[in-house]
Residue frames as a rotation matrix with the C-alpha (Angstrom) as fourth column:
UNK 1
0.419 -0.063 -0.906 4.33
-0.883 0.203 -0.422 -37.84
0.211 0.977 0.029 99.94
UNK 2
0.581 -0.305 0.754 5.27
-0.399 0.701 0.591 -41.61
-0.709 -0.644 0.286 100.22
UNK 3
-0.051 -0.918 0.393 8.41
-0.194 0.395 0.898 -43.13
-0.980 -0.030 -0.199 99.28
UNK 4
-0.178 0.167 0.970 7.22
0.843 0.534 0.063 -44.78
-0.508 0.829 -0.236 96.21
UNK 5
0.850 0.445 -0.282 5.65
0.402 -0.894 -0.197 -41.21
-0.339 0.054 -0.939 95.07
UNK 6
0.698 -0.546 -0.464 9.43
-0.368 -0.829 0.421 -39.91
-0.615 -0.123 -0.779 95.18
UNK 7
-0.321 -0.398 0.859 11.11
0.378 0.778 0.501 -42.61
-0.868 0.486 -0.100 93.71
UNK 8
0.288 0.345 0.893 8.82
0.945 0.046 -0.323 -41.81
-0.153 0.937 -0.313 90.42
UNK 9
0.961 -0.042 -0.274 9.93
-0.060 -0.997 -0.055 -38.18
-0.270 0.069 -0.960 90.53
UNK 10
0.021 -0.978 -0.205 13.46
-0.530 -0.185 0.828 -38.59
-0.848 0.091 -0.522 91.20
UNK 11
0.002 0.165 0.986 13.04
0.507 0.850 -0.144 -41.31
-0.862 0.501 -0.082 88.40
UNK 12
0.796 0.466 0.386 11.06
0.539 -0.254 -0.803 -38.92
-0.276 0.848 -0.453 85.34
UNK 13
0.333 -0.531 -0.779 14.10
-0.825 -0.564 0.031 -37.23
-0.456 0.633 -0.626 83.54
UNK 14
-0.587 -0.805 0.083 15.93
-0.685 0.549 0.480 -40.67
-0.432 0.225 -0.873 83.50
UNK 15
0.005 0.163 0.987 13.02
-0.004 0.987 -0.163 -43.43
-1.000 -0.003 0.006 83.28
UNK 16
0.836 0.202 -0.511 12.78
-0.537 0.107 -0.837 -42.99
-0.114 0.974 0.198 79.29
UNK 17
0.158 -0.919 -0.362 16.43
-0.942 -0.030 -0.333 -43.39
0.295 0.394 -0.871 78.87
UNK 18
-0.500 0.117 0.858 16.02
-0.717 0.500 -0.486 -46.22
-0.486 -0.858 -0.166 81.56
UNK 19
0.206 0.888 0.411 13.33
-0.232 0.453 -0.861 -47.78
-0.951 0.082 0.299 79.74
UNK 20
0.962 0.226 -0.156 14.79
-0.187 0.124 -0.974 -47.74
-0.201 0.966 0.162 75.83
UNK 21
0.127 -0.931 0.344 18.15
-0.829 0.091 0.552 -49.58
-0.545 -0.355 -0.760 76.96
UNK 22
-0.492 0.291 -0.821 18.88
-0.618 0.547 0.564 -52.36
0.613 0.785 -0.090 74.33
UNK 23
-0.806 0.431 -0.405 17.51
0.471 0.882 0.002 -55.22
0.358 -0.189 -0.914 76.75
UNK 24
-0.540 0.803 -0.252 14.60
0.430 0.006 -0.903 -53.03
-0.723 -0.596 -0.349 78.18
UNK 25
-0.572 -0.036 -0.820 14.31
-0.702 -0.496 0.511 -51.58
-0.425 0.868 0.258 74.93
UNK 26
-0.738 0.279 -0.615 13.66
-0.187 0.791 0.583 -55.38
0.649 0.545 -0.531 73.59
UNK 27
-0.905 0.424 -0.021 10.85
0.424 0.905 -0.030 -55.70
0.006 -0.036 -0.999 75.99
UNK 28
-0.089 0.559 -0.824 9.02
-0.036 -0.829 -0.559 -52.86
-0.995 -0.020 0.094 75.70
UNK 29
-0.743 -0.116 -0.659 9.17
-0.669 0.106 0.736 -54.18
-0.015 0.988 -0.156 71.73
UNK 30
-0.970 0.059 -0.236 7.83
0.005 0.975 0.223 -57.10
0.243 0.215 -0.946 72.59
UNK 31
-0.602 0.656 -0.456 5.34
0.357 -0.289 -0.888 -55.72
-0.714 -0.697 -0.060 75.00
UNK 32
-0.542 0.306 -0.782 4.31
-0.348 -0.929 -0.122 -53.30
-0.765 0.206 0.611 72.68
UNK 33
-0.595 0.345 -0.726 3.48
-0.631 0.360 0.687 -55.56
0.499 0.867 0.003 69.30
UNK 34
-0.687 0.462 -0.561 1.92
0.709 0.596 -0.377 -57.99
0.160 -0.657 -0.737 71.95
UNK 35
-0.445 0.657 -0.609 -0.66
-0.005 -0.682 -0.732 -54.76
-0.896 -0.322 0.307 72.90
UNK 36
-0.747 -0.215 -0.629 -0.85
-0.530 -0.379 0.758 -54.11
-0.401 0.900 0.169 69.13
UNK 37
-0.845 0.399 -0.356 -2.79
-0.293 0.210 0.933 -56.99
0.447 0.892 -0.060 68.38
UNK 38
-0.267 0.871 -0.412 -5.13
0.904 0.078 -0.421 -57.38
-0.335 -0.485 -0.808 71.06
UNK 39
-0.632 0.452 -0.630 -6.12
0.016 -0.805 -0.593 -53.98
-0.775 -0.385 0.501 69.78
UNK 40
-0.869 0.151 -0.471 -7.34
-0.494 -0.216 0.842 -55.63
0.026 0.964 0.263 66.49
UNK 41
-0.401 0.897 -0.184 -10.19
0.794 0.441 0.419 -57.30
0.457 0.021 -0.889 68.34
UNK 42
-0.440 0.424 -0.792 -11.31
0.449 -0.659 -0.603 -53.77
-0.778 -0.621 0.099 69.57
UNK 43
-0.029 0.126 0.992 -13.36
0.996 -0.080 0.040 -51.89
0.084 0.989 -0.124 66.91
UNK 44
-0.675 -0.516 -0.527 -11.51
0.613 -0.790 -0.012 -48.64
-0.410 -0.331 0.850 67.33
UNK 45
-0.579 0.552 0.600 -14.48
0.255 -0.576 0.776 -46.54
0.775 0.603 0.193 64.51
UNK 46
0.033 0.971 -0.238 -16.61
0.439 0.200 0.876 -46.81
0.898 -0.133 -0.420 67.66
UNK 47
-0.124 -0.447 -0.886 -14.37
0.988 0.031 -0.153 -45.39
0.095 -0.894 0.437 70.22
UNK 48
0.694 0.309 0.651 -14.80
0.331 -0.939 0.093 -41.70
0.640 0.151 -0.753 71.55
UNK 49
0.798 -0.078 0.598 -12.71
-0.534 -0.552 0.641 -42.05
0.280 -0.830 -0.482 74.60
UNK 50
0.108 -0.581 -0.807 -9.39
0.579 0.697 -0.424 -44.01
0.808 -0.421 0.412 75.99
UNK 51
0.740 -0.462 0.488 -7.76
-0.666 -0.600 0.442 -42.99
0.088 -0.653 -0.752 79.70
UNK 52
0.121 -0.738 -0.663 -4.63
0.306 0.664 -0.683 -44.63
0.944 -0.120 0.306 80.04
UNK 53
0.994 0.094 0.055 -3.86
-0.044 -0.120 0.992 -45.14
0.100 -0.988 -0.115 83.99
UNK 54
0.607 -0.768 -0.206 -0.59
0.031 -0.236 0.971 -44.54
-0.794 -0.595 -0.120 85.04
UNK 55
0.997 -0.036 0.074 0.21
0.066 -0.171 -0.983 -43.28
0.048 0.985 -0.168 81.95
UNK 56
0.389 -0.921 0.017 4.14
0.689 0.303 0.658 -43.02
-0.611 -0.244 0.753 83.26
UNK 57
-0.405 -0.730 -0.550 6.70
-0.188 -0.522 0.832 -41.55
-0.895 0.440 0.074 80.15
UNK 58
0.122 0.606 -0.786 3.44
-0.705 -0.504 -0.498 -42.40
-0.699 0.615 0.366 78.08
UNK 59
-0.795 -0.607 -0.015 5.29
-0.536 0.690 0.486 -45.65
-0.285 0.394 -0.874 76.45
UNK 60
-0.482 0.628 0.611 1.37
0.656 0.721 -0.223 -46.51
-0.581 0.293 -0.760 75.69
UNK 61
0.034 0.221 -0.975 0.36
0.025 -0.975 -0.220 -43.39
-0.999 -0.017 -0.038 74.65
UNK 62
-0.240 -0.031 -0.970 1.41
-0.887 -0.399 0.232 -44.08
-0.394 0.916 0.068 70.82
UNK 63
-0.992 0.043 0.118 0.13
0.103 0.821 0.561 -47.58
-0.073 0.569 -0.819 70.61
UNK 64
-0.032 0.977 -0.212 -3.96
0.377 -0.184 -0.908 -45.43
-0.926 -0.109 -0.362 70.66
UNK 65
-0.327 0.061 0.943 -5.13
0.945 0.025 0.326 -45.17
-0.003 0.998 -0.066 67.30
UNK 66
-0.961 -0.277 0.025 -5.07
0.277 -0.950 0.143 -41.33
-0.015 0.144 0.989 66.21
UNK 67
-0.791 0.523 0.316 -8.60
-0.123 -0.642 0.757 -41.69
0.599 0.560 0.572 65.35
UNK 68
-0.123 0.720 -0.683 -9.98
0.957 0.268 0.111 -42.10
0.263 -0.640 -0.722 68.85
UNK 69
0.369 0.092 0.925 -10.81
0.300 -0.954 -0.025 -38.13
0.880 0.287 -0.379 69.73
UNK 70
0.749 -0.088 0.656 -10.63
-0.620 -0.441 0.649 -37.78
0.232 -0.893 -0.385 73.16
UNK 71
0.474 -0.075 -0.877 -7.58
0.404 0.904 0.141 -39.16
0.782 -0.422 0.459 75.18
UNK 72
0.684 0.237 0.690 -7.20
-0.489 -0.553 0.675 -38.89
0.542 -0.799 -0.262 78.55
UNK 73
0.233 -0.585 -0.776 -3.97
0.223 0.809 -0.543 -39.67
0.946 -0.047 0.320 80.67
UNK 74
0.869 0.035 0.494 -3.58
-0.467 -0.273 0.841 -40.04
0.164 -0.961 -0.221 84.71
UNK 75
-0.294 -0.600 -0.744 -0.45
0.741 0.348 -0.574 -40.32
0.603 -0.720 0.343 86.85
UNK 76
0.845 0.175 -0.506 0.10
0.534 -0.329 0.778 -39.22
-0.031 -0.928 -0.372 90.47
UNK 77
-0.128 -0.980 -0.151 3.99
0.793 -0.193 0.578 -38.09
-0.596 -0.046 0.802 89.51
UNK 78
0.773 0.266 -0.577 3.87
-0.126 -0.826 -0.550 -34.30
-0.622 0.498 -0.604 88.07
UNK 79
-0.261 -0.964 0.039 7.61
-0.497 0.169 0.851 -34.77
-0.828 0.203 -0.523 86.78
UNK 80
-0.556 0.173 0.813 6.39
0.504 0.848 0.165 -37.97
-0.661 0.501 -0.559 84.57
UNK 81
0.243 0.710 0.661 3.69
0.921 0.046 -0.388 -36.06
-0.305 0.703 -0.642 83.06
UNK 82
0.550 0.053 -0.833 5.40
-0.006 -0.998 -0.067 -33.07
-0.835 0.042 -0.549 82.59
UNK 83
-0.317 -0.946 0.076 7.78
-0.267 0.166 0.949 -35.04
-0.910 0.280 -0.305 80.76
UNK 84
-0.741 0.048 0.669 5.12
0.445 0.782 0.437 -36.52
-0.502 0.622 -0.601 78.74
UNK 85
0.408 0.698 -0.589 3.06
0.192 -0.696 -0.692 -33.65
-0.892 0.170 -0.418 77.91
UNK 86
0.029 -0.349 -0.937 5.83
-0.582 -0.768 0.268 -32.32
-0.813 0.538 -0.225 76.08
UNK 87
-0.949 -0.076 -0.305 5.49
-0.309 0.406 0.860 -35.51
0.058 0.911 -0.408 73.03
UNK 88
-0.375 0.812 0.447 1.69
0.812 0.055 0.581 -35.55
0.448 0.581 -0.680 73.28
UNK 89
-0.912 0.197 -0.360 0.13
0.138 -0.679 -0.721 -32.48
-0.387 -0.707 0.592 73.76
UNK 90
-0.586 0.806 -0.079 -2.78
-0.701 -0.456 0.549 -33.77
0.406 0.377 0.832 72.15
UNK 91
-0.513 0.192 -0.837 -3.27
0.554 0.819 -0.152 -35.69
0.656 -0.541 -0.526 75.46
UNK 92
0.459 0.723 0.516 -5.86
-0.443 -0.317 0.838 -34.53
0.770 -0.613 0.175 78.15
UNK 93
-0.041 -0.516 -0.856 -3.52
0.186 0.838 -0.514 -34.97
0.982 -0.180 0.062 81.24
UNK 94
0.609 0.388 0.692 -5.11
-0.623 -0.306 0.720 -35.10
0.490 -0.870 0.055 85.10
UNK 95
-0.508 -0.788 -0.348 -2.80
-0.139 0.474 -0.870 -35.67
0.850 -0.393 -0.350 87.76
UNK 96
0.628 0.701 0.337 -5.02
-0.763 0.468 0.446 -37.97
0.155 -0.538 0.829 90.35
UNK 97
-0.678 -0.137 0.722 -3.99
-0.438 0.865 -0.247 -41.42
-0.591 -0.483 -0.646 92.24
UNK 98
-0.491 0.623 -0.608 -5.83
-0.491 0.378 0.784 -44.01
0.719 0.684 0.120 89.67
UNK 99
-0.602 0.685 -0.409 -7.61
0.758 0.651 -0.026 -45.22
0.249 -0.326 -0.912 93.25
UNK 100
0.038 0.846 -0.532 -9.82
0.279 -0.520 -0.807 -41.98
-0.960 -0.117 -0.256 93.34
UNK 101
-0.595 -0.529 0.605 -10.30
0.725 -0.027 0.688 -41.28
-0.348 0.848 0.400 89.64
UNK 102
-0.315 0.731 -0.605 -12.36
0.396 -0.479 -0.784 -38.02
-0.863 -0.486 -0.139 88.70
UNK 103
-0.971 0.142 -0.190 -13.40
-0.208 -0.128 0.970 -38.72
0.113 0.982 0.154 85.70
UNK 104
0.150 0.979 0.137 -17.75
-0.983 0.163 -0.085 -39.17
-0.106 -0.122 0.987 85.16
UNK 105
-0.406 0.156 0.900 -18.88
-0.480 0.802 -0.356 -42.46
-0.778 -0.577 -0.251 85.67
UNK 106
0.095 0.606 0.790 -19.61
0.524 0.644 -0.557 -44.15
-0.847 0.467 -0.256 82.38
UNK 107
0.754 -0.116 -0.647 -17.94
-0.471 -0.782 -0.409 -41.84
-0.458 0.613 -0.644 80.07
UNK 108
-0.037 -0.880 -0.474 -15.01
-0.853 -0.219 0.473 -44.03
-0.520 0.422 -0.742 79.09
UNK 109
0.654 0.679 -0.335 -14.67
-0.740 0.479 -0.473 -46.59
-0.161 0.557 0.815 76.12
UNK 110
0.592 -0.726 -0.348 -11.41
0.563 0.683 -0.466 -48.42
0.577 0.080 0.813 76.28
UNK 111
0.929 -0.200 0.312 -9.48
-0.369 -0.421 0.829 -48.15
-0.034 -0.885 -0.465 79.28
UNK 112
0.444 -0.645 -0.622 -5.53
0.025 0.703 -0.711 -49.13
0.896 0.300 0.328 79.15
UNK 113
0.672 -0.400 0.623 -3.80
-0.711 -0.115 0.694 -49.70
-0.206 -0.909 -0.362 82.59
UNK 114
0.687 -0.672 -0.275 -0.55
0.386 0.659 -0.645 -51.29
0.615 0.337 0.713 81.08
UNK 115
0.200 -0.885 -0.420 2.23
0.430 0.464 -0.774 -51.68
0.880 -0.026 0.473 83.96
UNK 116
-0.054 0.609 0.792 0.27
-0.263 -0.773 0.577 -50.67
0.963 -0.177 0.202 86.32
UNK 117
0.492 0.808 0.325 -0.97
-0.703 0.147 0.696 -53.02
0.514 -0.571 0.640 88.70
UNK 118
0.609 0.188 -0.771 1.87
0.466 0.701 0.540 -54.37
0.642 -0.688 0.339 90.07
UNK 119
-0.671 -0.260 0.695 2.20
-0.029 -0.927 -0.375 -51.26
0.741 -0.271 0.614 91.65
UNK 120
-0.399 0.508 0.764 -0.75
-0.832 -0.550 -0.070 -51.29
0.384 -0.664 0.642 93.33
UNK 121
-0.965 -0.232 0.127 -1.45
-0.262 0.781 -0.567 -53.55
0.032 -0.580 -0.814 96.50
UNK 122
-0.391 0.909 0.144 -5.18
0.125 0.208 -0.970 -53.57
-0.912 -0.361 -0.195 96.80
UNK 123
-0.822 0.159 0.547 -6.51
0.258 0.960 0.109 -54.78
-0.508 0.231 -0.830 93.27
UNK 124
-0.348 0.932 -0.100 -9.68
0.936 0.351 0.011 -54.50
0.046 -0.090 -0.995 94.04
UNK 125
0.160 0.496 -0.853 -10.23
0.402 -0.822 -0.403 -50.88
-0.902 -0.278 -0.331 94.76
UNK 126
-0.680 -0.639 -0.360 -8.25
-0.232 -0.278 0.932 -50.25
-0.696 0.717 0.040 91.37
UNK 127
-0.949 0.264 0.169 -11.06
0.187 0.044 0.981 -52.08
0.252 0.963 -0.091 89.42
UNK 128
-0.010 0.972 -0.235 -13.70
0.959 -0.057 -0.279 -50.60
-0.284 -0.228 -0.931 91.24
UNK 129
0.028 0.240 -0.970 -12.67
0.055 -0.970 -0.238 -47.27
-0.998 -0.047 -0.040 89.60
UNK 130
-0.789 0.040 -0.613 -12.56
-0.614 -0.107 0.782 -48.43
-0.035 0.993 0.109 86.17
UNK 131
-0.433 0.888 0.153 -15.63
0.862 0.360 0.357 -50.25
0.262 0.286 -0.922 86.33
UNK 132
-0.331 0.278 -0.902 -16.85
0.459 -0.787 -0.411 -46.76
-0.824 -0.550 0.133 87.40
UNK 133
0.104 -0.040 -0.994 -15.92
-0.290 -0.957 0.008 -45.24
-0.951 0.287 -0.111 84.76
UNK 134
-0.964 -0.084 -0.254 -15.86
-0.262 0.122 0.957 -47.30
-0.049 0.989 -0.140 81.57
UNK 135
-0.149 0.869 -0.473 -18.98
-0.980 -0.064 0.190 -47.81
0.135 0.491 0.860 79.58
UNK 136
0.106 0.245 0.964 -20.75
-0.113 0.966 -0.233 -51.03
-0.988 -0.084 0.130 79.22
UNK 137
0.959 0.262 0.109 -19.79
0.122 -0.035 -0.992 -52.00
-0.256 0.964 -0.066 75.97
UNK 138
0.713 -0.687 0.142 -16.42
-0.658 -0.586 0.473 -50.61
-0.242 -0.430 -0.870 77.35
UNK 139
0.592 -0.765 -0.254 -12.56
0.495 0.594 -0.634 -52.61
0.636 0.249 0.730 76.57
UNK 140
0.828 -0.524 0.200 -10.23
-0.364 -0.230 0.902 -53.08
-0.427 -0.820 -0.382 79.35
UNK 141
0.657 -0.661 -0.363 -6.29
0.303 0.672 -0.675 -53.83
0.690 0.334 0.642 78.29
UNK 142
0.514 -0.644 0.567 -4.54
-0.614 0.185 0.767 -54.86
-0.599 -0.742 -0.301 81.41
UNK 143
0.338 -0.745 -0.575 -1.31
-0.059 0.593 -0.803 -56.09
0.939 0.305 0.156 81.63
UNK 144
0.799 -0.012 0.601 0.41
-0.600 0.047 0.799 -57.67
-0.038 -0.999 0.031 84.76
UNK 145
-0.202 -0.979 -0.018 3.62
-0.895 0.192 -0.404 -58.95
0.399 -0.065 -0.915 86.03
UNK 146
0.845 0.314 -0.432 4.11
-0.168 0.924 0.343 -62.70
0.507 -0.217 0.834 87.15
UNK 147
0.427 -0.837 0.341 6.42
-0.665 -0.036 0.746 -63.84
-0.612 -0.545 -0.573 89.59
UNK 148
0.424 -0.877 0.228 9.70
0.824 0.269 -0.499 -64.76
0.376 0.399 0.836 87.81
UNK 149
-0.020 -0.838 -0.546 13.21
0.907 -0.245 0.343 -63.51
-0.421 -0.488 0.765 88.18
UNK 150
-0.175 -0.200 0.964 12.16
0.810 -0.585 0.025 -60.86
0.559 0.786 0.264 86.04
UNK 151
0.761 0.574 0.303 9.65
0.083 -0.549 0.832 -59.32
0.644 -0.608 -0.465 88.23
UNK 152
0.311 -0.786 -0.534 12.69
0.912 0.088 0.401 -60.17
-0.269 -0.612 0.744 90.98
UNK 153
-0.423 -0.902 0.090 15.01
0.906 -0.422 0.031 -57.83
0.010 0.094 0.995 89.10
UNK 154
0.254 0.542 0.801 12.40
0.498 -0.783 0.372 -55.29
0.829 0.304 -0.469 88.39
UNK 155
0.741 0.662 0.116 11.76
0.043 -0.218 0.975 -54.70
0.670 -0.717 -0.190 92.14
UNK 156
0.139 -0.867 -0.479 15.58
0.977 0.039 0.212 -53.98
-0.165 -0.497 0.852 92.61
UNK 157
-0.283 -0.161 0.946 14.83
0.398 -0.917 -0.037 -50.37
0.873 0.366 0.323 91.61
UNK 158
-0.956 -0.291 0.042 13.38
0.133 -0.556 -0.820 -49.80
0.262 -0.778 0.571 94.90
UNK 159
-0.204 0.973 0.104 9.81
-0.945 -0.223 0.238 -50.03
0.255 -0.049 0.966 94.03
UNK 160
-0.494 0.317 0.810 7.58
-0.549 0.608 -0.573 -52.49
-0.674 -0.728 -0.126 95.75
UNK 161
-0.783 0.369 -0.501 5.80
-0.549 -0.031 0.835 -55.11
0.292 0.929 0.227 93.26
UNK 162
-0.483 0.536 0.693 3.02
-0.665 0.291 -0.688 -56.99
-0.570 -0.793 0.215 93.44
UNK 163
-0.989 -0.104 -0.103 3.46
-0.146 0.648 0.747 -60.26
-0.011 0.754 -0.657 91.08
UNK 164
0.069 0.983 0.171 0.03
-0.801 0.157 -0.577 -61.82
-0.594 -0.098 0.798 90.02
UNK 165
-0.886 0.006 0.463 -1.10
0.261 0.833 0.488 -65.31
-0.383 0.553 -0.740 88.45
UNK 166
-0.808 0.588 -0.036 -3.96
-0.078 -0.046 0.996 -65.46
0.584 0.807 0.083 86.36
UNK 167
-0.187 0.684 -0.705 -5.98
0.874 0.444 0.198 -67.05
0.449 -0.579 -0.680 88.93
UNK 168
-0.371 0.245 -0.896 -5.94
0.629 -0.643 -0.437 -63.85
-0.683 -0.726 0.085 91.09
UNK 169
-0.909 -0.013 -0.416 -6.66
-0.193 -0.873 0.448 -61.76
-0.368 0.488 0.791 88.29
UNK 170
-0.578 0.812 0.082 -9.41
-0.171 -0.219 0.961 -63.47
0.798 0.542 0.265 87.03
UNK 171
-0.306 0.633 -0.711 -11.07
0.911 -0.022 -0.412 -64.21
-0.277 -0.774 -0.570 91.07
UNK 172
-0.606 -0.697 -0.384 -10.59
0.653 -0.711 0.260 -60.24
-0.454 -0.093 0.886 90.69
UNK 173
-0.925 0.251 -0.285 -12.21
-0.364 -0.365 0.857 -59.43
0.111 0.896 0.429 87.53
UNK 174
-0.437 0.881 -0.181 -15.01
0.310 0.336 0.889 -61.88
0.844 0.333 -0.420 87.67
UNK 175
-0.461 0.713 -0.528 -16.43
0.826 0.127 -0.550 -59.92
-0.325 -0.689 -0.647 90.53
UNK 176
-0.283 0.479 -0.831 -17.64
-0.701 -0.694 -0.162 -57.23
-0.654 0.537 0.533 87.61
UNK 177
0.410 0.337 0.847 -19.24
0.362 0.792 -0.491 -58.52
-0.837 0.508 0.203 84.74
UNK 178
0.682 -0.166 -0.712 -16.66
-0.728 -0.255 -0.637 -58.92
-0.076 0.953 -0.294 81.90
UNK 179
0.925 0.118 0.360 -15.44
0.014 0.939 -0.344 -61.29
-0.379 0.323 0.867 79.45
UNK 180
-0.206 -0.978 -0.042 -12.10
-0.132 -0.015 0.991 -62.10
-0.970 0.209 -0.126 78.46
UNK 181
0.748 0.476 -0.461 -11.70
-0.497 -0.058 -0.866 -61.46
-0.439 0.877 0.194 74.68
UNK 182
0.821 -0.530 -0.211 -8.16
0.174 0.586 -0.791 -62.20
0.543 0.613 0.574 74.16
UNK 183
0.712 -0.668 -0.217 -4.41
-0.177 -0.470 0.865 -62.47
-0.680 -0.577 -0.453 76.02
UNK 184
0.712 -0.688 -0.143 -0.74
-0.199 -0.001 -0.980 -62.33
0.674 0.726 -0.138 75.23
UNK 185
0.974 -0.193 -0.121 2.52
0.169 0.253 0.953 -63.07
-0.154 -0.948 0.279 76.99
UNK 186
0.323 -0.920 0.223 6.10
-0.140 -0.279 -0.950 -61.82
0.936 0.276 -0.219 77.24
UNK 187
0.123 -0.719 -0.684 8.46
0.791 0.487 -0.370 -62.56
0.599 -0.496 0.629 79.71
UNK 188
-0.894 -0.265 -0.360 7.81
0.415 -0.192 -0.889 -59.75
0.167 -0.945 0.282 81.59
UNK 189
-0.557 0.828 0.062 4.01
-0.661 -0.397 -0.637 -59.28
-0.503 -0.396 0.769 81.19
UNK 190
-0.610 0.550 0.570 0.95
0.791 0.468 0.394 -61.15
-0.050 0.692 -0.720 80.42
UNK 191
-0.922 0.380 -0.074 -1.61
-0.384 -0.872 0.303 -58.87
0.050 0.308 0.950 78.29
UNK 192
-0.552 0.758 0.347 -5.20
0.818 0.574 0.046 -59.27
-0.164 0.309 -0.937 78.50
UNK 193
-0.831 0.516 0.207 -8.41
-0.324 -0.751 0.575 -57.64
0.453 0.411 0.791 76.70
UNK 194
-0.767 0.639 -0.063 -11.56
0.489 0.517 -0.703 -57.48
-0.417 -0.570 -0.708 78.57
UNK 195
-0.577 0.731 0.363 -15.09
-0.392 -0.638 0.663 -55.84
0.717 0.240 0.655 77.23
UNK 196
-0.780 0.619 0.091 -17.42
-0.461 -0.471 -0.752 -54.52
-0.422 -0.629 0.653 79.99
UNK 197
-0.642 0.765 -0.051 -20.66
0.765 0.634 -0.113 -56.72
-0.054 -0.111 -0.992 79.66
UNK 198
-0.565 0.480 0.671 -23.95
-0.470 -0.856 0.216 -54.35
0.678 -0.193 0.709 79.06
């Protein structure tokens, strides 16, 4: 099990509490209404499927509109999702590493990998498994961390980060075919919405 792995364990009783402090509280507001409306350029009537990646204490988990049927949430941390089972248990939850995902290939319609990715060092394998697995027709909402003192302070918990500019994200991205629909920004993430080209 590697370091980072344990960290998120020893973490899942506390990170909620951790996470809905008044000043992380306020960005996880901000964060959240910022998600909110990039989901009004998605036409949710059409959705069958969401997977949220690193689905964490689930802190996206109530911004999916009730009337998608299926949803489907991955972490690697049992703890985390045990914790988060227990306020949605009308979540499908599969503990997997989001770089091998075992979900079918083309099965998924909006994909959310909020506060994810600067966690993870290698990008690229990360969106070769959600281009795997969303649909053409499909809606990515990523979010990423920029380097500022925020990201700084973040990455005093012990976890490695891995800041990003736009530029690297979109080099990234534009080696799949999809289109940026719309972003956002808060001070400790920028949001974007991508749809999956048929």
């Amino acid at each position: 099990m590697k370091i980072s792995e344990i960290l998120w364990n020893l973490l899942a009783p506390l990170y909620d509490l951790l996470r809905r402090n008044p000043i992380s509280g306020h960005f996880l507001k901000m964060e959240n209404q910022a998600i909110k409306k990039l989901f009004e350029n998605i036409p949710i009537h059409n959705l069958k499927t969401t997977c949220d990646l690193g689905v964490g204490r689930g802190h996206s988990l109530h911004l999916i509109p009730e009337t998608i049927p299926l949803r489907i949430a991955i972490d690697r941390s049992l703890p985390m999702m045990h914790f988060t089972r227990k306020h949605s248990p009308e979540t499908y939850f599969i503990n997997a590493n989001v770089l091998n995902i075992p979900i079918k290939e083309a099965s998924v319609d909006l994909i959310l990998c909020i506060g994810l990715i600067e966690y993870i060092q290698n990008l690229e394998s990360l969106l070769s498994q959600i281009d795997a697995i969303l649909k053409n027709g499909g809606y990515l909402l990523l979010s990423y961390s920029p380097k500022n003192i925020f990201t700084f302070l973040r990455s005093l918990r012990g976890h490695r980060l891995y800041p990003r500019n736009w530029e690297k994200i979109e080099t990234s991205v534009s080696k799949y075919d999809y289109e940026l629909t719309e972003s956002k920004s808060t001070p400790l993430q920028q949001q974007c919405l991508f749809i999956k080209k048929n």
